[in-house]
C-alpha positions, -999 to 999 in steps of 0.1 A, spaced: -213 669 443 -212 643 471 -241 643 498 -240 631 528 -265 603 536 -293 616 560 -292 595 596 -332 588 597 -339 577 632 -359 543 628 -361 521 649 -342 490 637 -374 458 639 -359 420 649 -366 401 623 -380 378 647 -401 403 668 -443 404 664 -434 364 653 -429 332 671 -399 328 688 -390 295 677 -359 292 663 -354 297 620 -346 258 612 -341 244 572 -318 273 560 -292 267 535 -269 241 549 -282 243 588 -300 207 591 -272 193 563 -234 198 561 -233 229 586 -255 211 612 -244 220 646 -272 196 662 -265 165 642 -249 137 662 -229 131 634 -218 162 630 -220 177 660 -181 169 670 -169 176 635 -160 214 634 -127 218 614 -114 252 610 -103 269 573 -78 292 579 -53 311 555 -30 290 534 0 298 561 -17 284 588 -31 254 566 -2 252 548 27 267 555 29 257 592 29 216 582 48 217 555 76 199 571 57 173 591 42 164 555 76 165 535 90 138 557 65 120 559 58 117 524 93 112 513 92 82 538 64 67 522 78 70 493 110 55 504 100 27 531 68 16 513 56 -4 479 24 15 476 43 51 480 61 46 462 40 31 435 16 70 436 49 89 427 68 69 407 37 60 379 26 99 374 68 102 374 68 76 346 44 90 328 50 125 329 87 125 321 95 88 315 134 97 297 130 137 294 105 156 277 119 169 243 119 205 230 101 209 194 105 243 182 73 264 167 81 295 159 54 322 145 72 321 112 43 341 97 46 370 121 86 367 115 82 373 74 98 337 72 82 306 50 75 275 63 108 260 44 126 290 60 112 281 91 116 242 89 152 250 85 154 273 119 140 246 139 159 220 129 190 239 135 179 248 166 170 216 179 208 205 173 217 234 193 197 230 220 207 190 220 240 202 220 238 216 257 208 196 271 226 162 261 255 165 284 264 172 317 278 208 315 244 219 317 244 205 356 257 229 381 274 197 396 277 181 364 264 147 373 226 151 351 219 160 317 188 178 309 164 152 306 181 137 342 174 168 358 137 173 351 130 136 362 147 146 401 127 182 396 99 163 391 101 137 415 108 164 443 82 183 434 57 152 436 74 146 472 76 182 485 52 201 470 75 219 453 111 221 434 136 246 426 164 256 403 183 286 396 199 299 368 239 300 368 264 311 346 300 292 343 327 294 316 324 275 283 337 240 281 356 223 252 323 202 243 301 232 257 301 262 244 272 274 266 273 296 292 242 284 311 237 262 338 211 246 363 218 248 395 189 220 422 182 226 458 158 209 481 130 227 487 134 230 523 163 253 517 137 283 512 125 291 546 126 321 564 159 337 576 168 325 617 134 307 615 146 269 617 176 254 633 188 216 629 158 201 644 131 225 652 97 227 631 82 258 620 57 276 641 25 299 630 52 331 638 75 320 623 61 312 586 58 351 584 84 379 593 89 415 578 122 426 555 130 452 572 150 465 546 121 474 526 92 468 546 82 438 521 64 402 542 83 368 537 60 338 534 79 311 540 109 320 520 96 334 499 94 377 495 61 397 485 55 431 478 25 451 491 3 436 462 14 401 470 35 398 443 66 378 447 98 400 447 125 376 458 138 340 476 152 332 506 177 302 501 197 290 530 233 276 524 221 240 535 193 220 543 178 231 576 177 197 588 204 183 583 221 163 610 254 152 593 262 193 581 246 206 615 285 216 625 285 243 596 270 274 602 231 283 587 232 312 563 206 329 542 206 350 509 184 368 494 179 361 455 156 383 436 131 362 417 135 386 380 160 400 365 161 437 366 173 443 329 157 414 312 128 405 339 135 371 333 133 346 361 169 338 383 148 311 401 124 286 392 97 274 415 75 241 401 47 239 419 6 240 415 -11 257 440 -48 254 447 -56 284 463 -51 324 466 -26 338 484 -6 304 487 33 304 478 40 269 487 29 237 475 16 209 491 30 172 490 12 150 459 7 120 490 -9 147 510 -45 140 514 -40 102 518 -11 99 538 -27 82 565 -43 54 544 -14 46 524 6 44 562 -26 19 578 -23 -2 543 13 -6 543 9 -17 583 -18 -38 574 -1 -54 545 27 -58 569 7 -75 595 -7 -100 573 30 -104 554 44 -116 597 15 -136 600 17 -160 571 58 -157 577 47 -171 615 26 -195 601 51 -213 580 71 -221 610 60 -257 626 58 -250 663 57 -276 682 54 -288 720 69 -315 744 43 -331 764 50 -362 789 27 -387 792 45 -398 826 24 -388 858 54 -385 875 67 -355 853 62 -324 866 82 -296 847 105 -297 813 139 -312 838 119 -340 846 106 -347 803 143 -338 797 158 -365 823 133 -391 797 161 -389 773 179 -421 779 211 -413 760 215 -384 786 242 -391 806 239 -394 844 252 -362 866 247 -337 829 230 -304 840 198 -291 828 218 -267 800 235 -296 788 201 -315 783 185 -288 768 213 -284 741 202 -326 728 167 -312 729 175 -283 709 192 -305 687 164 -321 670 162 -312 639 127 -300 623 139 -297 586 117 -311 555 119 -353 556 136 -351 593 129 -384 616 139 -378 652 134 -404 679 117 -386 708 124 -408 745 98 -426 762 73 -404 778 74 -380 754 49 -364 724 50 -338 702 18 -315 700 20 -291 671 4 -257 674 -24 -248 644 -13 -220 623 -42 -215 603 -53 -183 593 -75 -170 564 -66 -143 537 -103 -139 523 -111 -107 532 -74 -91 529 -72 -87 488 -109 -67 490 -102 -52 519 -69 -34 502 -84 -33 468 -109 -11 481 -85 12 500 -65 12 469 -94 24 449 -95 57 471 -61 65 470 -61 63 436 -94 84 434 -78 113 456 -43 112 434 -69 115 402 -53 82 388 -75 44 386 -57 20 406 -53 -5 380 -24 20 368 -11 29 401 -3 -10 407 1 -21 370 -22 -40 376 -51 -49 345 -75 -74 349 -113 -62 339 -118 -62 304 -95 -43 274 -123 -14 277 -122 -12 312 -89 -10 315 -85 13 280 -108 40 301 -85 35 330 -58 46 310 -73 74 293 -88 85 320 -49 90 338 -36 99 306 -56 129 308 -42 135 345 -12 133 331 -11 154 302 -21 183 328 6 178 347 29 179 318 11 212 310 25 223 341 60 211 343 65 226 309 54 258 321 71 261 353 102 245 341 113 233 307 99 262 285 119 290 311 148 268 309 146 267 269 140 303 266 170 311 291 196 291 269 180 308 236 182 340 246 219 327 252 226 311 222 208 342 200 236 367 216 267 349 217 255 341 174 249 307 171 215 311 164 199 341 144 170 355 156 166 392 143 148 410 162 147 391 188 147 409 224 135 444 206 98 438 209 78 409 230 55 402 208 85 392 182 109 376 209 78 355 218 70 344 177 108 332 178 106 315 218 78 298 209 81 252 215 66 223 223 76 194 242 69 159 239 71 132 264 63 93 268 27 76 260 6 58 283 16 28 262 -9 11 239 -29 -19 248 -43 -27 211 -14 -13 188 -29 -17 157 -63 1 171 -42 29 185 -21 32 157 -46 32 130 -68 58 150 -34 79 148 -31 75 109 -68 86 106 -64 120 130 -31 134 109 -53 121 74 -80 144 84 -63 173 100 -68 165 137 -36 158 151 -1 163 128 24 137 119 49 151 140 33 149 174 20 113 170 54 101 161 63 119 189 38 108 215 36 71 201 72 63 194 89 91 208 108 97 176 113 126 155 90 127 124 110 140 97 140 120 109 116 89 101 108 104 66 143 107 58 152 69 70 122 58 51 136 74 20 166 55 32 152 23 34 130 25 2 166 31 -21 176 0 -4 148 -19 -12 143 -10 -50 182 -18 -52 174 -54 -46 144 -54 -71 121 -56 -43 90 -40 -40 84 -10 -12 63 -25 11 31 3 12 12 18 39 -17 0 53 -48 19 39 -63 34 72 -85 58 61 -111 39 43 -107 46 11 -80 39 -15 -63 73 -11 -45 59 20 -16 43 4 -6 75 -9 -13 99 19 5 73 41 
């Protein structure tokens, strides 16, 4: 039983009213950030609107003009190209790790799956039939996703599927686009720039919104893409005709993706990403002018620019210094004398013999740099604060002290193990799982039970991936601290091969084997492990 709620007739009291009308002052933020009276703050009334409008709408201001900082200037190109480095450096590599408990295997059984697997998936990663355009292997490919994605906010591959090749037996490939190729259908032409109606429009079809590109259902979840047949933009192609299709973003059997979006977004209801440069665009553009002033000026002051001055009364302009030159013949026109003045020759260890009359005043050049390398260091220091990286990294660049510049290090290395978190989950694992799912039903890999339940097609999907180090400043430090973690259980010999060396750990067990034969065949002694764990037992837990 529902009642209705009575309507008592009261008469509603201002909170104010029976008090002193003086304005309520020292509430909350009033007299601080949300001042309105402040002259501070009184002019500074940005407005927060929905991710489109914030977004969406300058999306393609900020794509150009980060990819021309990045292509036109040292300091641009220095914020994408270090988390680049370091996030991907040569390809992240695929580690399988299945749940070989929950699949009834033992760990032998297990060991054996993975390693097999590993040579599979090398088999179509390593070449280029895994390319669309067959230029990029694998490990090619997710250093341009990556770098696009840095640049544009976001990057984009689909999944296609071509005929086997003689060294390729795969099905599966990887087919790049720009990220400006999403957009809205008949919302952009060559060179126009998206407006606030045109970020959104309505599918007609089925009633769904398109953000962008990109195709939501009623609950906001994302349904399909909008790809257009060539870069909006694009003044060389501009003759052929702009086309859109619509690519659903699952597929409706295996509700797998068709379409892979890497991106971070940082808040709700946003479908796009922004541009990594995009909070300190304008201070990376007024350093690079800056730097660029200073460069002209020292290149001005290396010139030695020099005067004529007559000392004859008589003289009156630069005809009358010119007719001083005695060797000028009589009746030669003022050209003609200016070609033997112009022909004095300024070069290092150069004697000229000026004619009577004549001096030479030089023009002072001087100018000081002192305040230019703290000037910049200090702008430095904040765009490397808002990309969450020191610096020192950015520029390669380590002159405090070996602990200063360790923390700088870790503290990026940090950054950029997030960001790997990311890329692996946006694009590498998807990829990995597409081509297994491949490889399992054309029977080059055996899965069973794979694809009949999730919770079993996820124990045998299951990977990690391992990328490049931030490098180590005191090997033996680092590398001793790495002994010690796999000694007592905190880290495995597998990843810190991995992520010091970038090698395979049982591939280096097997060489060592290897090596040792070679050395007991010469009656020469196995050189042994140094003992890194404080205590005797090292040498034989290695």
């Amino acid at each position: 039983m529902v009642r209705r709620a009575r309507n008592y007739k009261t008469k509603a009291r201002h909170p104010t009213k029976g008090r002193n009308n003086k304005q309520m002052v020292n509430s909350g933020y009033s007299e601080g950030g949300a001042s309105k009276s402040k002259s501070t703050l009184a002019a500074y009334n940005p407005i927060k609107s929905s991710p489109q409008a914030d977004v969406d709408v300058n999306l393609a201001t900020l794509r150009a003009r980060s990819s021309d900082l990045y292509c036109n200037t040292p300091i641009g190109a220095a914020v994408l190209n270090t988390p680049r480095n370091a996030v991907i450096g040569a390809g992240l590599k695929v580690s399988p790790k299945i749940d070989y408990e929950a699949l009834g295997l033992t760990q032998e059984e297990a060991k054996e799956w993975q390693r097999n697997t590993r040579r599979e998936f090398a088999l179509w990663a390593d070449g280029v039939d895994c390319d669309l355009y067959r230029k990029h292997n694998f490990y090619d490919l997710q250093d341009i996703v990556y770098l696009n994605y840095l640049i544009d906010g976001d990057s984009w591959a689909a999944f296609k599927y071509r005929k086997p090749t003689a060294g390729n037996p795969y099905c599966l490939r990887l087919q790049l686009f720009e990220a400006s190729r999403i957009c809205n259908p008949e919302s952009c032409s060559n060179l126009s720039i998206l407006s606030y109606e045109s970020v959104l429009m309505t599918n007609e079809a089925n009633g769904n919104t398109i953000i962008n590109g990109v195709e939501v259902d009623k609950d906001g979840a994302v349904v399909a893409y909008w790809i257009a047949n060539r870069m909006p933009y694009d003044l060389v192609n501009s003759g052929k005709q702009l086309t859109w299709k619509r690519v659903e973003a699952f597929g409706r059997r295996t509700g797998m993706p068709n379409v892979l979006q890497v991106s971070h977004e940082e808040r709700p209801e946003q479908y796009r990403g922004v541009p990594y440069m995009a909070p300190v665009i304008e201070v990376i553009k007024q350093v690079c002018r800056y730097a660029n002033a200073e460069l002209m000026a020292a290149v001005i002051k290396a010139y030695f620019a020099i005067f004529l001055t007559s000392n004859d009364s008589s003289t009156n302009d630069i005809r009358d210094a010119l007719d001083a030159f005695g060797d000028a013949p009589t009746g030669m026109t003022y050209d003609e004398k200016r070609e033997i003045l112009n022909g004095i020759n300024l070069d290092m260890g150069s004697v000229n013999l000026l004619p009577d009359g004549v001096d030479v005043k030089a023009v002072d050049g001087s100018r000081t740099m002192s305040t230019f390398e703290p000037f910049t260091s200090t702008l430095f220091t904040q765009i490397g604060a808002a990309c969450n990286v020191s610096a020192d990294v950015i520029l390669n660049r380590f002159q405090a002290s070996y602990s200063a510049s360790r923390a700088a290090l870790m503290q990026a290395a940090a950054t950029f193990k997030t960001r790997r978190t990311w890329f692996v989950r946006d694009f590498c694992q998807p990829v990995y799982e597409a081509w297994l799912a491949e490889a399992i039903a054309i029977g080059r890999i055996k899965a069973p039970g794979y694809g009949s339940d999730p919770k079993i097609t996820k124990a045998w999907s299951r990977a990690e991936w391992f990328g490049p180090t931030m490098g180590l400043l005191d090997p033996v430090k680092e590398i001793t601290a790495a002994a010690m973690k796999r000694k007592y259980g905190f880290s495995t010999g597998e990843r810190e091969a991995a992520e010091i060396s970038g090698t395979d750990y049982d591939d280096n067990i097997a060489q060592l084997a290897s090596e040792a034969v070679t050395w007991q065949s010469h009656g020469m002694d196995v050189p042994q492990v140094d003992n890194t764990g404080g205590d005797k037992g090292g040498e034989k837990n290695g």
